[in-house]
ZAPA-116909 format. One record per atom (N, C-alpha, C): atom name; residue number from 0; x, y, z. Coordinates in steps of 0.1 Angstrom, whole numbers, plus 5000, padded with zeros to 4 digits. Example, Ala and Ser with C-alpha at 12.3 -4.5 7.8 and 13.67 -1.06 7.14 Angstrom:
2
{atomo:N num:0 u:5132 v:4943 w:5078}
{atomo:CA num:0 u:5123 v:4955 w:5078}
{atomo:C num:0 u:5132 v:4967 w:5078}
{atomo:N num:1 u:5128 v:4978 w:5071}
{atomo:CA num:1 u:5137 v:4989 w:5071}
{atomo:C num:1 u:5129 v:5000 w:5079}
***
This chain:
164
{atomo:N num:0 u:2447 v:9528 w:1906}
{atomo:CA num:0 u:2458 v:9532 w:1898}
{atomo:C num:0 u:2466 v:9543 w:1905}
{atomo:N num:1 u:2459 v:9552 w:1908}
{atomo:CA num:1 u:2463 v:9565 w:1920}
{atomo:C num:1 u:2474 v:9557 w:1925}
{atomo:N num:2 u:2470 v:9551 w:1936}
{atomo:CA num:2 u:2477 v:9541 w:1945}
{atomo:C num:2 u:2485 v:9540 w:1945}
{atomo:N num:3 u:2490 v:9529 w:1937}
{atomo:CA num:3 u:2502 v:9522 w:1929}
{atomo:C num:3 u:2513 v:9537 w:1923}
{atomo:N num:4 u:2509 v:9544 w:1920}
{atomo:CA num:4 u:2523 v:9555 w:1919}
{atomo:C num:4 u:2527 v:9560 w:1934}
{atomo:N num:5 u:2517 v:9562 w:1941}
{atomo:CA num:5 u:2524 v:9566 w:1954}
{atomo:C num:5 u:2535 v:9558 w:1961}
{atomo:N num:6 u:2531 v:9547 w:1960}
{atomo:CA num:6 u:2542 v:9532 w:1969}
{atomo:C num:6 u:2554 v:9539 w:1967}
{atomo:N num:7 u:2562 v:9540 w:1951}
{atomo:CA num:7 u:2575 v:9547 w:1959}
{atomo:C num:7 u:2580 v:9555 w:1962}
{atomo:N num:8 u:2570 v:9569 w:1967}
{atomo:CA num:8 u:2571 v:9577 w:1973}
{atomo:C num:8 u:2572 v:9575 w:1986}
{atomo:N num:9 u:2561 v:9565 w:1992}
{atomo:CA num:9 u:2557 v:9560 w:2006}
{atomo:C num:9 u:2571 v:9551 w:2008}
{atomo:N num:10 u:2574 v:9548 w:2001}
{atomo:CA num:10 u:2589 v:9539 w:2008}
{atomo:C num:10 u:2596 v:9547 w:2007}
{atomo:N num:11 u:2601 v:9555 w:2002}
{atomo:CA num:11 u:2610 v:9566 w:2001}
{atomo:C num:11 u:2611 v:9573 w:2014}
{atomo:N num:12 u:2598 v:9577 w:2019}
{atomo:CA num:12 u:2600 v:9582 w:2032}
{atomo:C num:12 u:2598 v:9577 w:2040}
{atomo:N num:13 u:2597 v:9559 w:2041}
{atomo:CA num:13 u:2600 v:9554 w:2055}
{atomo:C num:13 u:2612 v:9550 w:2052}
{atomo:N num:14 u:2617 v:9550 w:2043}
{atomo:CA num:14 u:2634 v:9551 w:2040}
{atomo:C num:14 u:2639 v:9559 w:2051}
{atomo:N num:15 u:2637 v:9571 w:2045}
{atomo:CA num:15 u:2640 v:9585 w:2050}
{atomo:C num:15 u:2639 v:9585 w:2065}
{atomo:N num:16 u:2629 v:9581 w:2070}
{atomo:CA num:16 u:2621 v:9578 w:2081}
{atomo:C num:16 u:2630 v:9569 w:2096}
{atomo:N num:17 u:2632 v:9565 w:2088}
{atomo:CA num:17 u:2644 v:9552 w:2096}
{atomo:C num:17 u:2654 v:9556 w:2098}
{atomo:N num:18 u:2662 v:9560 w:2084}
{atomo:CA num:18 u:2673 v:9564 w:2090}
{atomo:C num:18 u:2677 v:9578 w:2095}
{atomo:N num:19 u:2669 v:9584 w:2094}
{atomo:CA num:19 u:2670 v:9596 w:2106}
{atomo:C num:19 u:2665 v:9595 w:2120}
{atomo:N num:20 u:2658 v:9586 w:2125}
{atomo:CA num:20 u:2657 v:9575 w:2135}
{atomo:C num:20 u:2666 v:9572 w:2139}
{atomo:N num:21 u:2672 v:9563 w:2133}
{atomo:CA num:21 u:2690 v:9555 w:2134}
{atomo:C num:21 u:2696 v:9565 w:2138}
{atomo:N num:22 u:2701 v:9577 w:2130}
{atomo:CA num:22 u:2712 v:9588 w:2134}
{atomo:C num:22 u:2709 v:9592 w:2152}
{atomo:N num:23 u:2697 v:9595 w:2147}
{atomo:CA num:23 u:2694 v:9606 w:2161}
{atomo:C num:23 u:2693 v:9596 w:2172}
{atomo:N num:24 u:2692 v:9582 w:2173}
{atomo:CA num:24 u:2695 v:9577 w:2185}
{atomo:C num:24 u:2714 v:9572 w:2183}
{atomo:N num:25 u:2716 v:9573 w:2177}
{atomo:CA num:25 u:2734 v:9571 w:2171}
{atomo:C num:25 u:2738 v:9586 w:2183}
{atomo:N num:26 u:2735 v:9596 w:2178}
{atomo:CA num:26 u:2740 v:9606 w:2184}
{atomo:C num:26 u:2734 v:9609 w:2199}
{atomo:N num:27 u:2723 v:9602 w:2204}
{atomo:CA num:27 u:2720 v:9605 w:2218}
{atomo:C num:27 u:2732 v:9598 w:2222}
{atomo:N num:28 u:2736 v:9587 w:2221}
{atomo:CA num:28 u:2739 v:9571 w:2227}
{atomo:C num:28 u:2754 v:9580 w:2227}
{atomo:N num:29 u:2759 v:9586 w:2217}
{atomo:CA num:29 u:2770 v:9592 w:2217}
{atomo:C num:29 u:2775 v:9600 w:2226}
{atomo:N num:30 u:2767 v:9609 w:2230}
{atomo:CA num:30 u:2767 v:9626 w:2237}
{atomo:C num:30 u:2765 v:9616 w:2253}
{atomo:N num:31 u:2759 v:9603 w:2256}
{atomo:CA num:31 u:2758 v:9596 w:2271}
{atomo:C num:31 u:2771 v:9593 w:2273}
{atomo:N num:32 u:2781 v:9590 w:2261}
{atomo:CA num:32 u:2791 v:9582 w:2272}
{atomo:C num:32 u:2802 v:9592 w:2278}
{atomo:N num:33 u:2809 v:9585 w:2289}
{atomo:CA num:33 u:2817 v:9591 w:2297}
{atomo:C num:33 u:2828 v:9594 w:2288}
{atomo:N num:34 u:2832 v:9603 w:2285}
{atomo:CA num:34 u:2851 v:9609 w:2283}
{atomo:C num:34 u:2858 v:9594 w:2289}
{atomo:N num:35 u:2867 v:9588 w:2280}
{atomo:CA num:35 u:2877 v:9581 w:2281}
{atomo:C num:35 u:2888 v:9595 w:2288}
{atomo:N num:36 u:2895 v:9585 w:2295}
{atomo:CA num:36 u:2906 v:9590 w:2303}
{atomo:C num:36 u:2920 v:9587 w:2293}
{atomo:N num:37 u:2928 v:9593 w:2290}
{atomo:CA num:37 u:2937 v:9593 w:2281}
{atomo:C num:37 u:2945 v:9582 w:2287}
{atomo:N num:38 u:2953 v:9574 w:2276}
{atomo:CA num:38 u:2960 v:9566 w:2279}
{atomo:C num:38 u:2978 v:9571 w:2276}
{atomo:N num:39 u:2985 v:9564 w:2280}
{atomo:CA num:39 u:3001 v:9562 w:2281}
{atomo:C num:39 u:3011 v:9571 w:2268}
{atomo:N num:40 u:3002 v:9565 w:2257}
{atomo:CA num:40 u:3008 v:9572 w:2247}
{atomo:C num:40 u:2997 v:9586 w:2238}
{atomo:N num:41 u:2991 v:9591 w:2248}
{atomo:CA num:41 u:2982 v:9604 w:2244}
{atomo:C num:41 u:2993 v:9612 w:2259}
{atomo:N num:42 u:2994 v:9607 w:2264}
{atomo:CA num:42 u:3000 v:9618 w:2274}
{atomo:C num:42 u:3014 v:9620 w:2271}
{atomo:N num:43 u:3021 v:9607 w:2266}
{atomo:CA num:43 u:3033 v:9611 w:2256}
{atomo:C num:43 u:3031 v:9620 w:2245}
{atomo:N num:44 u:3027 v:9618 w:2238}
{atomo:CA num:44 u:3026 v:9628 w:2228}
{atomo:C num:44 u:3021 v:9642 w:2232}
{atomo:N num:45 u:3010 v:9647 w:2242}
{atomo:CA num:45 u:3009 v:9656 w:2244}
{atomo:C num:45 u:3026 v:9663 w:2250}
{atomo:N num:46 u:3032 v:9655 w:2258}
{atomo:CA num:46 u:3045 v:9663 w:2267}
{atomo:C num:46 u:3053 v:9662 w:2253}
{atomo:N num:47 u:3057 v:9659 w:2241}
{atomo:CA num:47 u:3064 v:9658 w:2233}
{atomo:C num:47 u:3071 v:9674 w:2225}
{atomo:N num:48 u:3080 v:9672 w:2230}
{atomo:CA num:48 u:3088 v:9687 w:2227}
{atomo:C num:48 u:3089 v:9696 w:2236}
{atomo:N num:49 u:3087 v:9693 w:2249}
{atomo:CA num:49 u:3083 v:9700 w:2259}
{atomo:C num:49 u:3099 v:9704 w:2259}
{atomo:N num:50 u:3107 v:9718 w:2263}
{atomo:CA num:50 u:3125 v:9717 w:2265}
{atomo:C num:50 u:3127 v:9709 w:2276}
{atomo:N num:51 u:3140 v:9705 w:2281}
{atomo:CA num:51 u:3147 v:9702 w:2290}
{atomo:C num:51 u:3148 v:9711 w:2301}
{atomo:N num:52 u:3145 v:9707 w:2316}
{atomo:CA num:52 u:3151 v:9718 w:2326}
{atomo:C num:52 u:3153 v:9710 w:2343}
{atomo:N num:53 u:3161 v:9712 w:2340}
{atomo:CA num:53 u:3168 v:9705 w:2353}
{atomo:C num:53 u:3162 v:9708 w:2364}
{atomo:N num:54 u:3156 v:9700 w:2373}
{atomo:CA num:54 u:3145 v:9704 w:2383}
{atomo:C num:54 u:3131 v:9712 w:2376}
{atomo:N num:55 u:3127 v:9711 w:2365}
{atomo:CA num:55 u:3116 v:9714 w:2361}
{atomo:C num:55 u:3106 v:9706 w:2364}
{atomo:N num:56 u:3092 v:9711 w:2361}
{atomo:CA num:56 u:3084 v:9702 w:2364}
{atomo:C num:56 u:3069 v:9705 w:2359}
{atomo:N num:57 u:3066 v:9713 w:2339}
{atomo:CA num:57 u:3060 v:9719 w:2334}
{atomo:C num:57 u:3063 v:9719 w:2323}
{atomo:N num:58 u:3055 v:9728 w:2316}
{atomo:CA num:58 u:3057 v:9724 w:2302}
{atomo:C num:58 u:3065 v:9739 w:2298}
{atomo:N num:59 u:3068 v:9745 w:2305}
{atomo:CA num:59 u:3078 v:9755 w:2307}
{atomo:C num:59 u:3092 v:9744 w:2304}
{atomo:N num:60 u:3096 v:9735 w:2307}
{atomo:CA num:60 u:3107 v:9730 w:2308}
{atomo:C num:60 u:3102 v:9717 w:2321}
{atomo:N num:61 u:3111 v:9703 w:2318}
{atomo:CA num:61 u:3108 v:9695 w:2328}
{atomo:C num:61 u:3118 v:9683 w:2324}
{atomo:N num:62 u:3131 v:9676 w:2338}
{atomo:CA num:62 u:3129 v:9669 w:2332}
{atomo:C num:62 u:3129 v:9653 w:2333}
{atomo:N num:63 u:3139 v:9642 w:2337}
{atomo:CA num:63 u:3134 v:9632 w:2334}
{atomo:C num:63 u:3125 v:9625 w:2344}
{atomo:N num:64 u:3129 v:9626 w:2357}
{atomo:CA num:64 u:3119 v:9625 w:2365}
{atomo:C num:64 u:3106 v:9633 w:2370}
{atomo:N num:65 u:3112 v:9640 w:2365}
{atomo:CA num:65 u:3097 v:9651 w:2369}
{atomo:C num:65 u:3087 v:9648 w:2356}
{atomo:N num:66 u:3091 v:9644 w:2348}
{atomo:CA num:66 u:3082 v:9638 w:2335}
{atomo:C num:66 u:3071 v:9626 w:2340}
{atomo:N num:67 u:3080 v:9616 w:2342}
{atomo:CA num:67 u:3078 v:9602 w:2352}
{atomo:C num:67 u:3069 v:9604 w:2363}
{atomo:N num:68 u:3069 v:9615 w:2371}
{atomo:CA num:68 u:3058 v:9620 w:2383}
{atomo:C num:68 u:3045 v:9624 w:2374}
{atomo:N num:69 u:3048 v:9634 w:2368}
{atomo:CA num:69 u:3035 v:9636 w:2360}
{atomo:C num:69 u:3029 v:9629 w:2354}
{atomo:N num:70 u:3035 v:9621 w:2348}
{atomo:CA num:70 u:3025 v:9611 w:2340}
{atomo:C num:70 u:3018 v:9599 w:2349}
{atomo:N num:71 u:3031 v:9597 w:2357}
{atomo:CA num:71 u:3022 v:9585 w:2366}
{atomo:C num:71 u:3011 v:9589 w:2380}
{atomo:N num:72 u:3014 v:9605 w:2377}
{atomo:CA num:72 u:3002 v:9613 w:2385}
{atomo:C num:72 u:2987 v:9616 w:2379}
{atomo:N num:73 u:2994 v:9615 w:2366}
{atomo:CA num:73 u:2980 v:9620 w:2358}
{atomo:C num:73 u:2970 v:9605 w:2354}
{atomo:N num:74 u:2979 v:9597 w:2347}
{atomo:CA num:74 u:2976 v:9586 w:2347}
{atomo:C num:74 u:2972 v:9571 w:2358}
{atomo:N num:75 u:2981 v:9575 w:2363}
{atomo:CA num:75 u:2977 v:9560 w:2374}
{atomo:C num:75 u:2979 v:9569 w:2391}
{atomo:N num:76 u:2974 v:9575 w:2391}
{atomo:CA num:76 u:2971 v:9584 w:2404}
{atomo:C num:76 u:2983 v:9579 w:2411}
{atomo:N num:77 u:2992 v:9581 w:2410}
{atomo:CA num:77 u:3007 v:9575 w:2422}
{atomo:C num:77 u:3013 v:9588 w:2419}
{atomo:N num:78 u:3018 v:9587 w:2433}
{atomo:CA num:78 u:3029 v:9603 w:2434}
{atomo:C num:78 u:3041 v:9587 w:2436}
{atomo:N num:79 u:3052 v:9594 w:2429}
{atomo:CA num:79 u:3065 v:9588 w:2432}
{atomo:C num:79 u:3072 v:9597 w:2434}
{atomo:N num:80 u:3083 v:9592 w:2437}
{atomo:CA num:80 u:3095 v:9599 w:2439}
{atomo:C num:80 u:3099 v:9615 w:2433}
{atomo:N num:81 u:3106 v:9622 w:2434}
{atomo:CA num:81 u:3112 v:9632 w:2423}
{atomo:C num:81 u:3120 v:9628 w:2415}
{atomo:N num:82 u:3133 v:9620 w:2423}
{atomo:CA num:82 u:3144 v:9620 w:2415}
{atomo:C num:82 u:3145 v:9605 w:2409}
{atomo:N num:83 u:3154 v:9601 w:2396}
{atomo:CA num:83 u:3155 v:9587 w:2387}
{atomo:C num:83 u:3157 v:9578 w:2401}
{atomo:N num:84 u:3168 v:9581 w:2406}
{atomo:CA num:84 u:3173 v:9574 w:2416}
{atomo:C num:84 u:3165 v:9570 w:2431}
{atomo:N num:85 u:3157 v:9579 w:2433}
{atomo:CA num:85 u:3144 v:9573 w:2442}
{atomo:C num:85 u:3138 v:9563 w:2434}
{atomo:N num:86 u:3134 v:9568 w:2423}
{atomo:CA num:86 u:3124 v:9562 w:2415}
{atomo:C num:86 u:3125 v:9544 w:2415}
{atomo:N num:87 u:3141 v:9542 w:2410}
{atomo:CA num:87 u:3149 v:9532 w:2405}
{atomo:C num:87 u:3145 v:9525 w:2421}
{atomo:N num:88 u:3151 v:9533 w:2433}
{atomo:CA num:88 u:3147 v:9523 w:2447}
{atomo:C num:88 u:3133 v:9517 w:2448}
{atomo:N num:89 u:3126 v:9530 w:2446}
{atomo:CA num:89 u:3113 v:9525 w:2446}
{atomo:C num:89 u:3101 v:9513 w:2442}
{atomo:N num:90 u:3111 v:9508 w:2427}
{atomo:CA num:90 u:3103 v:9503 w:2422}
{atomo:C num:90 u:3110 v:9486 w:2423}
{atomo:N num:91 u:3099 v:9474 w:2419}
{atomo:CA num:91 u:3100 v:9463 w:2414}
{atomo:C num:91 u:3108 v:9458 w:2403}
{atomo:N num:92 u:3118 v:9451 w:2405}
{atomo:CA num:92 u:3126 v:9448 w:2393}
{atomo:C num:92 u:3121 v:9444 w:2382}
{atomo:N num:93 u:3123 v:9445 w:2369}
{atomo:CA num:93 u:3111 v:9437 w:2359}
{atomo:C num:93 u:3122 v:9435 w:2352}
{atomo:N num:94 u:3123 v:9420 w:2344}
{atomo:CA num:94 u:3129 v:9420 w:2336}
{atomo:C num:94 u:3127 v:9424 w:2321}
{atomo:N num:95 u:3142 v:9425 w:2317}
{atomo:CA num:95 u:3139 v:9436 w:2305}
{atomo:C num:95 u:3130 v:9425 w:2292}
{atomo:N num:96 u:3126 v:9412 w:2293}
{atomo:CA num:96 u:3122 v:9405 w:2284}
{atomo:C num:96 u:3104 v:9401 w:2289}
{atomo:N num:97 u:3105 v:9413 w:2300}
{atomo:CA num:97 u:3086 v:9410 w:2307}
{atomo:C num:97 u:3085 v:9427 w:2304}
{atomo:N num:98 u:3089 v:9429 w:2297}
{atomo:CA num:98 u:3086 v:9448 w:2302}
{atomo:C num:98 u:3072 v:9451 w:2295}
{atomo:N num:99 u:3062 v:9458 w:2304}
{atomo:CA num:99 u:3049 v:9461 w:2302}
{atomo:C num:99 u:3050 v:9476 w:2298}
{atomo:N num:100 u:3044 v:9483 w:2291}
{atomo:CA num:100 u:3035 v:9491 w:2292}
{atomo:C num:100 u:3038 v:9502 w:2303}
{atomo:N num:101 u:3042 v:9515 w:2305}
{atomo:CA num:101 u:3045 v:9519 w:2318}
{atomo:C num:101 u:3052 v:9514 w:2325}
{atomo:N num:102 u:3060 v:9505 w:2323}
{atomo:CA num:102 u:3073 v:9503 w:2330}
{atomo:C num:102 u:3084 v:9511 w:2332}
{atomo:N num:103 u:3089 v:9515 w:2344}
{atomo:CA num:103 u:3101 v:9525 w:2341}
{atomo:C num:103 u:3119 v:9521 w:2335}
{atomo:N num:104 u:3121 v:9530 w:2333}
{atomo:CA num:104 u:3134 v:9519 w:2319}
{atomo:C num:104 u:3148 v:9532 w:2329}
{atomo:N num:105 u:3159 v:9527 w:2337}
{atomo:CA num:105 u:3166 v:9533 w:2341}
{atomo:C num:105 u:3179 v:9531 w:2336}
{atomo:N num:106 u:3188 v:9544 w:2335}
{atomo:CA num:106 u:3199 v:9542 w:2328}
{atomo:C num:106 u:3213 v:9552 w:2337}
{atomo:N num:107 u:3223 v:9550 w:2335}
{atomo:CA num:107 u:3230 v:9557 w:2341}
{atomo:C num:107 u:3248 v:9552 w:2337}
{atomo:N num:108 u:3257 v:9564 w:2341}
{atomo:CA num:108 u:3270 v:9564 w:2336}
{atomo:C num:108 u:3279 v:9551 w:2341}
{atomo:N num:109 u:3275 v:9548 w:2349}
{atomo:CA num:109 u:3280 v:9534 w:2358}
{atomo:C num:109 u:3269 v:9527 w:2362}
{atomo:N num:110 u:3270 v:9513 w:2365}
{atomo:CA num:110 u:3258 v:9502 w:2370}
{atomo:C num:110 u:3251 v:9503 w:2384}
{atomo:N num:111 u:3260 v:9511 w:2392}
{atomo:CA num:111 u:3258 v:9518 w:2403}
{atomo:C num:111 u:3251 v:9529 w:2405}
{atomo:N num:112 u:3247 v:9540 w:2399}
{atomo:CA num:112 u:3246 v:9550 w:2400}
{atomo:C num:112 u:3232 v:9557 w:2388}
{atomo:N num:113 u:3222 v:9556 w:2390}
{atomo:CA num:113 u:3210 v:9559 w:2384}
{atomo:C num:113 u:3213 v:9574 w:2376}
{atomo:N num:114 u:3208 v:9580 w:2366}
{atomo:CA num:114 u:3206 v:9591 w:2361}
{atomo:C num:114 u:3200 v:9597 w:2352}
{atomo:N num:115 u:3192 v:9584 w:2352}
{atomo:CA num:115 u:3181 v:9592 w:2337}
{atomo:C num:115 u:3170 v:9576 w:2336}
{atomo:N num:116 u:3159 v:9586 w:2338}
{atomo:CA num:116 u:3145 v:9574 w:2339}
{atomo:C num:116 u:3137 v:9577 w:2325}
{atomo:N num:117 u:3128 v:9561 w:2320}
{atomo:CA num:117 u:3122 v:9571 w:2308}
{atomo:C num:117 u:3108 v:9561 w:2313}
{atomo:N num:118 u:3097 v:9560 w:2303}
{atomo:CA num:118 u:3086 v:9557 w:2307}
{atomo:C num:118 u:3083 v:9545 w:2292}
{atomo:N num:119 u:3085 v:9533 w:2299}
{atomo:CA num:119 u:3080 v:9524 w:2285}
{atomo:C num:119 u:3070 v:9526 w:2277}
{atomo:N num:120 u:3068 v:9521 w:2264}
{atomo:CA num:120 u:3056 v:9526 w:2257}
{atomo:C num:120 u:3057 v:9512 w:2247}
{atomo:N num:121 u:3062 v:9500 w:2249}
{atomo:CA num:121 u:3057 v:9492 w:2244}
{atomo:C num:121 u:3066 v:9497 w:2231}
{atomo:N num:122 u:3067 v:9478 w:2222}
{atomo:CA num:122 u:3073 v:9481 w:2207}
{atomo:C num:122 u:3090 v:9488 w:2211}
{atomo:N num:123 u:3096 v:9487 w:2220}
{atomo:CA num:123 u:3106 v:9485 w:2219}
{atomo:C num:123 u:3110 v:9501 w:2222}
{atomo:N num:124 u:3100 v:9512 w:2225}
{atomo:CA num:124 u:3099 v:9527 w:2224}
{atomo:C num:124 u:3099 v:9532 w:2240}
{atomo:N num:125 u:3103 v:9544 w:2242}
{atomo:CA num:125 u:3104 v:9547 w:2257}
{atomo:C num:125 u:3103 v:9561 w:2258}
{atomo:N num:126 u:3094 v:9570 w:2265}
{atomo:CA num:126 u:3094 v:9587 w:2264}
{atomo:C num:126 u:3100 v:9585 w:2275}
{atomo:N num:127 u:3109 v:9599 w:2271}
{atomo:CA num:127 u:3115 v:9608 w:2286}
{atomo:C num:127 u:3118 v:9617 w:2280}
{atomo:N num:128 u:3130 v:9625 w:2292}
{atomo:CA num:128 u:3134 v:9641 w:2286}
{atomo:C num:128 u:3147 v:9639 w:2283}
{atomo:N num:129 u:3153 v:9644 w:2272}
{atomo:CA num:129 u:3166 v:9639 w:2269}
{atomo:C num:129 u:3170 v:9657 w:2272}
{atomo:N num:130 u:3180 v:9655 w:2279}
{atomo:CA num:130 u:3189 v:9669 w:2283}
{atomo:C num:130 u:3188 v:9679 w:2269}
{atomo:N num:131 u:3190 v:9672 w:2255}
{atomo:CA num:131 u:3195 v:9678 w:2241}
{atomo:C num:131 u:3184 v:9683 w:2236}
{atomo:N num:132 u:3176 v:9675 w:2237}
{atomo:CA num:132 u:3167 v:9676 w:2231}
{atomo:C num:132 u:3149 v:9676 w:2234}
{atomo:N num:133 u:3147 v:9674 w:2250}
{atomo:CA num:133 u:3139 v:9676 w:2253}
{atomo:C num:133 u:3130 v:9666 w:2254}
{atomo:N num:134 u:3117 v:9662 w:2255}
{atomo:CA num:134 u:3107 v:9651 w:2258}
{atomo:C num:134 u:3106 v:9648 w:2244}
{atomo:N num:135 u:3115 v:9636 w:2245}
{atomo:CA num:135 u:3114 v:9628 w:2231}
{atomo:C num:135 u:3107 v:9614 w:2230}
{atomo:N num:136 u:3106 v:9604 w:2221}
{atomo:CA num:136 u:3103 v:9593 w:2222}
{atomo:C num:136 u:3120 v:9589 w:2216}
{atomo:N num:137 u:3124 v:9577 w:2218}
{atomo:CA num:137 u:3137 v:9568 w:2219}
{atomo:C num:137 u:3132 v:9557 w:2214}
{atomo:N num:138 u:3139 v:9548 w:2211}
{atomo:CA num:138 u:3140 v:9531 w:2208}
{atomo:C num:138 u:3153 v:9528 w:2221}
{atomo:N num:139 u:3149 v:9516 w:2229}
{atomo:CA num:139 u:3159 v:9512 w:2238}
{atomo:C num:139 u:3170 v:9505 w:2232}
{atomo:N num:140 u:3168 v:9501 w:2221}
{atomo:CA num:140 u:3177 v:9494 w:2210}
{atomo:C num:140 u:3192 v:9510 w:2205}
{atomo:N num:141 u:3187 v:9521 w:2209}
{atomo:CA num:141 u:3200 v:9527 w:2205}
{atomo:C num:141 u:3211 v:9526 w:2212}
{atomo:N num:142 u:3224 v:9532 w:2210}
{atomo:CA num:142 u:3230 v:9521 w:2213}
{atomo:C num:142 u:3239 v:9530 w:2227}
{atomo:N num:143 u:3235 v:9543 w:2226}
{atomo:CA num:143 u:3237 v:9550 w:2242}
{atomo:C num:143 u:3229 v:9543 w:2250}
{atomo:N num:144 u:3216 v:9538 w:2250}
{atomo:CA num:144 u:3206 v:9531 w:2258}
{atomo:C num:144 u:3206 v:9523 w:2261}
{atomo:N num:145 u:3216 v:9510 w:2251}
{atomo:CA num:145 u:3221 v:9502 w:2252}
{atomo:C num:145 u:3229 v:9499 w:2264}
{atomo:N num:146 u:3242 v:9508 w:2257}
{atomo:CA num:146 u:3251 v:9508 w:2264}
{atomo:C num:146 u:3252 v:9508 w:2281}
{atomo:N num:147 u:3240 v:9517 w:2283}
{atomo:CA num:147 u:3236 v:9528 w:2294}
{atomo:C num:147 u:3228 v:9522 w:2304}
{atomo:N num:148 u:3225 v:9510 w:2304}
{atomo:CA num:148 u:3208 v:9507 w:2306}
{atomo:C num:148 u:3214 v:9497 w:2320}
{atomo:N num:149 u:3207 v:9503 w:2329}
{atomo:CA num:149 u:3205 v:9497 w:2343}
{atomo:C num:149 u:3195 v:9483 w:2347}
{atomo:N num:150 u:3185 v:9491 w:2344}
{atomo:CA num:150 u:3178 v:9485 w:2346}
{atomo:C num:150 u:3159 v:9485 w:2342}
{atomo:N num:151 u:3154 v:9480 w:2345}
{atomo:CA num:151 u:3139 v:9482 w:2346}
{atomo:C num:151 u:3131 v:9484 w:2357}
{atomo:N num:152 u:3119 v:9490 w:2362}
{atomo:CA num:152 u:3111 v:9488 w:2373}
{atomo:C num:152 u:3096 v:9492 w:2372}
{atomo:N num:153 u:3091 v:9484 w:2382}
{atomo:CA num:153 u:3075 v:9487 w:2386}
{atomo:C num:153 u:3074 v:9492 w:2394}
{atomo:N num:154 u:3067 v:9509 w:2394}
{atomo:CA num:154 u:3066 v:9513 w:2410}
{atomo:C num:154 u:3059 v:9502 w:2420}
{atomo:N num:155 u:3066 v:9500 w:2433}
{atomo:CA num:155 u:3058 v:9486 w:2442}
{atomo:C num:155 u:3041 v:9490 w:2441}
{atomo:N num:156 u:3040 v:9503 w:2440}
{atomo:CA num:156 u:3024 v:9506 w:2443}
{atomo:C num:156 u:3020 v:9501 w:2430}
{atomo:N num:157 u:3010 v:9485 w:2432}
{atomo:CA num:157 u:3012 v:9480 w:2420}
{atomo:C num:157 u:2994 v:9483 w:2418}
{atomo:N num:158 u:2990 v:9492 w:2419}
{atomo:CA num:158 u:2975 v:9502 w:2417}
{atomo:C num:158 u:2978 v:9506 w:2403}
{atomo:N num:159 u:2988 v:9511 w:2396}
{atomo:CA num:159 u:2990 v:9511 w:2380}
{atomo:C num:159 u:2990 v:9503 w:2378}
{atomo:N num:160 u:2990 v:9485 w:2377}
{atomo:CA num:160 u:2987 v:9477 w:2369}
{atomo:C num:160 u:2974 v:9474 w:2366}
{atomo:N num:161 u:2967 v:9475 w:2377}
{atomo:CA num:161 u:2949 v:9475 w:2376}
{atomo:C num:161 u:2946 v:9483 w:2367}
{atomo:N num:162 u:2949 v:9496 w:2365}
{atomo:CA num:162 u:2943 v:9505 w:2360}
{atomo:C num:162 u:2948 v:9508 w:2345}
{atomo:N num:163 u:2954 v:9502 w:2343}
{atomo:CA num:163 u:2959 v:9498 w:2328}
{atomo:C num:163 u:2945 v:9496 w:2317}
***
């Protein structure tokens, strides 16, 4: 009779037993994996609000190309260009209805003449450094962007697509 009262005690602590088992191999398995490498829209949002500065290239001030170097420095190991307009040579035409992910989105006062790069982000959204207002996110649908919009490109070093 003894016996029989113990049982659900004894299950109680291989209850217990298990699942503190479970946790603690839950948290080894955890603490083994590698650090993810931040993706496209973690490094946007970190540079977000950053001011505007003409030939900058920090979080002191930076801005639309020198945004575009850093991220695609940090992210997809490519040094490019400095300036929109290198950038714009440098890269692969994409059309604006194939645009990936890190595509660069180029705009300027005439069809000729490059002056402002931003960095796609998918969903119709695009970071760069707006002169006014600094490292913002945009919709290409507004209608200065619209208006404005050159073109699209893939740096040729097509090593950022793999690494996507």
């Amino acid at each position: 009779m003894m016996a029989t009262r113990n049982i659900p005690a004894l299950l109680w602590m291989c209850l217990l037993t298990g699942l503190m088992a479970c946790h603690s191999q839950r948290k080894i398995a955890h603490h083994k994996a590698a650090p993810a490498r931040p993706g496209l829209h973690t490094l946007a949002q970190a540079w977000l609000g950053t001011p505007y500065k003409y030939g900058g290239n920090d979080r002191r001030g930076i801005d639309c190309s020198g945004l575009v170097c850093r991220i695609y420095d940090s992210l997809y190991q490519m040094k490019l260009p400095r300036t929109s307009s290198q950038q714009y040579q440098a890269s692969a035409r994409v059309n604006r209805n194939s645009l990936q992910e890190g595509d660069l989105l180029f705009f300027g006062k005439s069809p000729e003449k490059v002056s402002h790069v931003g960095i796609y982000l998918g969903n119709n959204q695009f970071v760069h450094a707006s002169e006014s207002k600094g490292v913002i996110i945009s919709k290409l649908s507004e209608s200065w962007y619209e208006k404005h919009f050159i073109g699209a490109g893939r740096p040729s070093d097509s090593r950022h697509l793999r690494q996507r």
